[in-house]
C-alpha atoms as one frame of an Amber mdcrd trajectory, in Angstrom:
protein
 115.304 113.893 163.028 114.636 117.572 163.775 115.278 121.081 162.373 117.955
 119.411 159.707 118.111 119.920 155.718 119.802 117.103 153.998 120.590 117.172
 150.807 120.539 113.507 148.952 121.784 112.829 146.029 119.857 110.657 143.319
 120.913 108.200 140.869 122.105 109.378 137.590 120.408 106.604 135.527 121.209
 103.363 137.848 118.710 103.088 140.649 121.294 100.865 142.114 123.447 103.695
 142.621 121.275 104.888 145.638 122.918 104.721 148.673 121.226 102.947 152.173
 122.390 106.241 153.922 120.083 108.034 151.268 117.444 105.621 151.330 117.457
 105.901 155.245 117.249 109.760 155.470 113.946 109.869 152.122 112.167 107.681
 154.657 112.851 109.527 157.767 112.369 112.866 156.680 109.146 115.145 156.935
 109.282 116.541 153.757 111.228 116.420 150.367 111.755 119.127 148.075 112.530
 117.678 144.768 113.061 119.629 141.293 110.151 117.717 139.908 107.553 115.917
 141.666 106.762 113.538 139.021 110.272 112.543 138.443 110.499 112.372 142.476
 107.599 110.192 142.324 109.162 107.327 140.030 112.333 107.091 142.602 109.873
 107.432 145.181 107.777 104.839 144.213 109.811 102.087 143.249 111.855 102.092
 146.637 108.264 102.106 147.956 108.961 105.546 150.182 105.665 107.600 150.598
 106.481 111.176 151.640 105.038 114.841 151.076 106.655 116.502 148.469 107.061
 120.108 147.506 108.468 121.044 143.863 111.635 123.075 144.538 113.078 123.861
 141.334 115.070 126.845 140.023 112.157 129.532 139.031 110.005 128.504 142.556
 113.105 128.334 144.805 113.165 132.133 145.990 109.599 132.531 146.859 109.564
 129.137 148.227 112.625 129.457 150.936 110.103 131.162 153.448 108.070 128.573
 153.253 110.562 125.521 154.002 111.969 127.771 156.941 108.868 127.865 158.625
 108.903 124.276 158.282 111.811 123.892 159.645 111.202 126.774 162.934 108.748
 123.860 163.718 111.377 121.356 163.800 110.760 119.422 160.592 112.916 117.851
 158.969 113.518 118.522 155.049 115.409 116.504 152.448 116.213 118.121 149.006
 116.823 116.392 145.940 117.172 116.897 142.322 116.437 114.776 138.968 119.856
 113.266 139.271 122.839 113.807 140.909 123.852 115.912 143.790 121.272 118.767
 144.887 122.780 122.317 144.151 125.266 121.146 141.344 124.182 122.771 138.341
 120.847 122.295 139.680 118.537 124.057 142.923 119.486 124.224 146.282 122.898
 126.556 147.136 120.583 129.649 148.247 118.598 127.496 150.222 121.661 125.766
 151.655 123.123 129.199 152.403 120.313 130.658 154.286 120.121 127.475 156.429
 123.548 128.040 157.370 122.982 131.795 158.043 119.855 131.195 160.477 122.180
 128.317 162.194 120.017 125.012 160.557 122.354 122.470 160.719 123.030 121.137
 156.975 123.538 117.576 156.502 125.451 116.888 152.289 125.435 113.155 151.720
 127.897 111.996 149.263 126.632 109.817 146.072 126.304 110.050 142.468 127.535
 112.987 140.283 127.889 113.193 136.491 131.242 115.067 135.926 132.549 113.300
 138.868 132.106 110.248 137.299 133.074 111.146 133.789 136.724 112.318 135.031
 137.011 108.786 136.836 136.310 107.078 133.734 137.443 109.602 131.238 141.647
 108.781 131.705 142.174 112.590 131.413 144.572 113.271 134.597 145.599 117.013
 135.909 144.247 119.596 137.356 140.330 120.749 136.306 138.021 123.215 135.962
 134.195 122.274 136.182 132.372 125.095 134.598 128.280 123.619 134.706 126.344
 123.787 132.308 128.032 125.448 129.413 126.890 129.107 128.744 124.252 129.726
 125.820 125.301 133.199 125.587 127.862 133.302 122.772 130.044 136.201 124.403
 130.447 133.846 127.697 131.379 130.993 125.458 133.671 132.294 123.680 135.261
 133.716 126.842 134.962 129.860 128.314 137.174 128.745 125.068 139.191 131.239
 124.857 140.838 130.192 128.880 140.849 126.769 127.294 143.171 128.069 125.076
 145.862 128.888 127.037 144.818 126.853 130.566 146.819 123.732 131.438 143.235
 122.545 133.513 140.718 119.689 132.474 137.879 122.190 131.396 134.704 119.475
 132.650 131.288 120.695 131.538 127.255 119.567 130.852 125.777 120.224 127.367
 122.156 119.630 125.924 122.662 117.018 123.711 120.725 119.048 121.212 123.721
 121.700 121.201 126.401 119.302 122.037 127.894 119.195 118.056 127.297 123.158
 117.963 129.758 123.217 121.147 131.848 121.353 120.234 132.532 122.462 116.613
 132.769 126.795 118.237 135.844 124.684 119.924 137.383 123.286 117.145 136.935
 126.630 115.397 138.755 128.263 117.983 141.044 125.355 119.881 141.378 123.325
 116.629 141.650 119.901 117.068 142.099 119.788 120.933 141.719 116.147 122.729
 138.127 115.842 124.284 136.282 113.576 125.681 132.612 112.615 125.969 131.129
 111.020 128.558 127.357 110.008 127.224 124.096 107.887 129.338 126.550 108.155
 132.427 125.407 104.688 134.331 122.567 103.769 131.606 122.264 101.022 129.499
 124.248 102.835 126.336 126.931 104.110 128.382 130.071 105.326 126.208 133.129
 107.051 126.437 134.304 108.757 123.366 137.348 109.933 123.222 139.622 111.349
 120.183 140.005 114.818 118.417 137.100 117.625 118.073 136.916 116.402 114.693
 136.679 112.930 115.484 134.210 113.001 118.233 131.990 115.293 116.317 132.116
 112.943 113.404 130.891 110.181 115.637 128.275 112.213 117.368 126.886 113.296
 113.393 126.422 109.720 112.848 123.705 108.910 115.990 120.062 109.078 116.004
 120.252 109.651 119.941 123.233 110.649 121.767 121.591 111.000 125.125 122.810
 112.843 128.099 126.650 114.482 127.840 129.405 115.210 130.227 132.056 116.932
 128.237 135.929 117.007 128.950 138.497 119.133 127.243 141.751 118.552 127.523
 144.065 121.161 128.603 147.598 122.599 126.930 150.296 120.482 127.451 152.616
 122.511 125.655 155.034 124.916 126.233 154.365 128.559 127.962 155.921 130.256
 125.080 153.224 128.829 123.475 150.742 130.185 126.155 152.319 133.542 125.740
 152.174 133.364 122.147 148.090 132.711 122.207 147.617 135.626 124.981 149.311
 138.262 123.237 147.621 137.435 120.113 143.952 137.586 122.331 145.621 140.949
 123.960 146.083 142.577 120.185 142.613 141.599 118.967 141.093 143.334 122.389
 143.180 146.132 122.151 142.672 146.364 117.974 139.108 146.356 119.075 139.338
 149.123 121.089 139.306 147.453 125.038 141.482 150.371 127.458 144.780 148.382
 128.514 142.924 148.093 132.242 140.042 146.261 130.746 142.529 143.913 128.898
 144.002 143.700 131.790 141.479 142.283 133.669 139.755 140.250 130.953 143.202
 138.231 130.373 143.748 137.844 134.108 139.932 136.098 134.538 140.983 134.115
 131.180 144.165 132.658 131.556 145.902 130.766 134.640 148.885 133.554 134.295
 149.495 136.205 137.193 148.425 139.882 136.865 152.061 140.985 136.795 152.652
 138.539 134.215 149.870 139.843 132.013 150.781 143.386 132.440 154.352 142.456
 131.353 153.225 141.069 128.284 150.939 143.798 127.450 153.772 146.201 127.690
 155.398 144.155 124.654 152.091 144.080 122.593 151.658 147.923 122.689 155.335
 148.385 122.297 155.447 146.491 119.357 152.026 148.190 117.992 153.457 151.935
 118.268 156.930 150.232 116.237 154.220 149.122 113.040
C-alpha cells in the first residue's frame, strides 16, 4: 500500500459489524487518523491492531491536512476513521478527502456501518428522503428545516443529542402537529429500539426513560394532497411577506423550502399579494 487514503468505517456499537476488508486495510496502513485516539484505541486494541495514530477531528483537521500530505508525498499510506460510522458523515474527513482528490491521491471509501442508513432499513418508512446531519442548534435553521417538512413529500432522516432529542421533537409537533416519526435509538447495542407512532406519542415515551441513548430520527413526509401543500406555502408566503421579506427574498426562501418549482412559487405568490391588496 502506497500514497492511498482510505477511509474505514467503524462499528456503530457492534464490534461484529467490522468488516475483514476494514480489518485488512487498519493493519496494513501506515498511519490512522481517527477523531479520538482513545476511542481509536479501544477498537484498536481489542482486534489486537497496533498502529500510529494521529487525532483528526473537526477543530484540528485544517491545520492538520499539511501534515498528512506530506505523509502521503512520501508514499504512506493513511486510513481515516471516526467514533462510529462512516468517516466524513456528519463527522471529519470531506476536506481532507477533497484535497486528496485535487492533488491526484487516489481515495479508497469502504462501505460498512452507518446510523441513518440503518435506521431507514429498519424504520418501515418507504419514499424518497432527505438526510439533513445533525440537526441545526440554531433556532432560525430549525425552524427553516421544519418548515420544508411541512410541505415536502421526502423522509426528512436526521441525528439529535439525546439531551435535545424531546426539545426537537416537541418545536415539530408545535409546528407539524402530530406528524408520524420514528426513532431509531442504541442503533446495533444491546437496548436497541425502534419507536415509532405520533410526535406526541414518541415524546411521551421518550419523557418516561432514564437513558435514551444515541438517536437517529425519521420524519415522515406529507402524503396528502398538493392543495394541501399549496395551502401551507401560501400561508408561510403571507407570514414572510406580513413580516416584511421583498417578494424576491420570498421567492427564494420558499424555493430552498419546499420541493415546488420556482415558477410554481412565483405563481402562487402572485395570488397571495393579489389577495392582500383585495383586504
Amino acid at each position: 500500500m502506497s500514497k492511498v487514503v482510505y477511509l474505514v468505517p467503524t462499528p456503530i456499537g457492534n464490534l461484529e459489524d467490522i468488516t475483514l476488508r476494514a480489518l485488512r486495510v487498519l493493519n496494513s496502513v501506515d498511519i490512522i487518523l481517527c477523531e479520538d485516539t482513545r476511542h481509536a484505541l479501544k477498537l484498536l486494541n481489542h482486534f489486537g491492531i497496533k498502529k500510529h495514530l494521529i487525532s483528526f477531528e473537526k477543530f484540528s483537521e485544517a491545520r492538520r491536512i499539511e501534515k498528512i500530505m506530506l505523509f502521503l508525498d512520501e508514499g504512506k499510506s493513511v486510513a481515516l476513521v471516526s467514533n462510529a460510522g462512516i468517516p466524513g458523515i456528519s463527522d471529519p474527513g470531506a476536506r481532507l478527502v477533497s484535497i486528496a482528490h485535487e492533488r491526484g491521491i487516489k481515495v479508497e471509501a469502504l462501505p460498512g456501518a452507518c446510523a441513518f442508513v440503518t435506521a431507514i432499513s429498519g424504520s418501515g418508512f418507504t419514499g424518497p428522503f432527505r438526510f439533513i446531519g445533525f440537526f441545526p442548534r440554531k433556532k432560525g435553521l430549525a425552524r427553516k428545516e421544519i418548515a420544508r417538512m411541512a410541505v415536502s413529500e421526502e423522509i426528512a432522516i436526521f441525528y439529535e443529542s439525546p439531551r435535545r432529542v424531546i426539545k426537537t421533537l416537541t418545536c415539530i409537533y408545535d409546528l407539524l402537529g402530530d406528524r408520524r416519526v420514528c426513532i431509531a435509538r442504541e442503533l446495533t447495542k444491546v437496548y436497541e429500539e425502534y419507536m415509532i407512532g405520533s410526535v406526541s406519542e414518541v415524546i411521551a415515551r421518550l419523557k418516561s426513560m432514564n437513558n435514551i441513548g444515541e438517536v437517529t430520527i425519521l420524519v415522515d413526509g406529507v402524503k396528502t394532497d398538493r392543495s394541501l401543500n399549496s395551502q401551507i406555502i401560501e400561508k408561510r408566503a403571507r407570514s414572510l411577506l406580513n413580516a416584511g421579506y421583498s417578494k424576491r427574498d420570498i421567492l427564494d426562501i420558499l424555493v430552498k423550502e419546499t420541493v415546488y418549482s420556482r415558477n410554481k412559487i412565483y405563481k402562487m405568490l402572485l395570488e397571495v399579494t393579489n389577495k392582500n391588496e383585495d383586504q
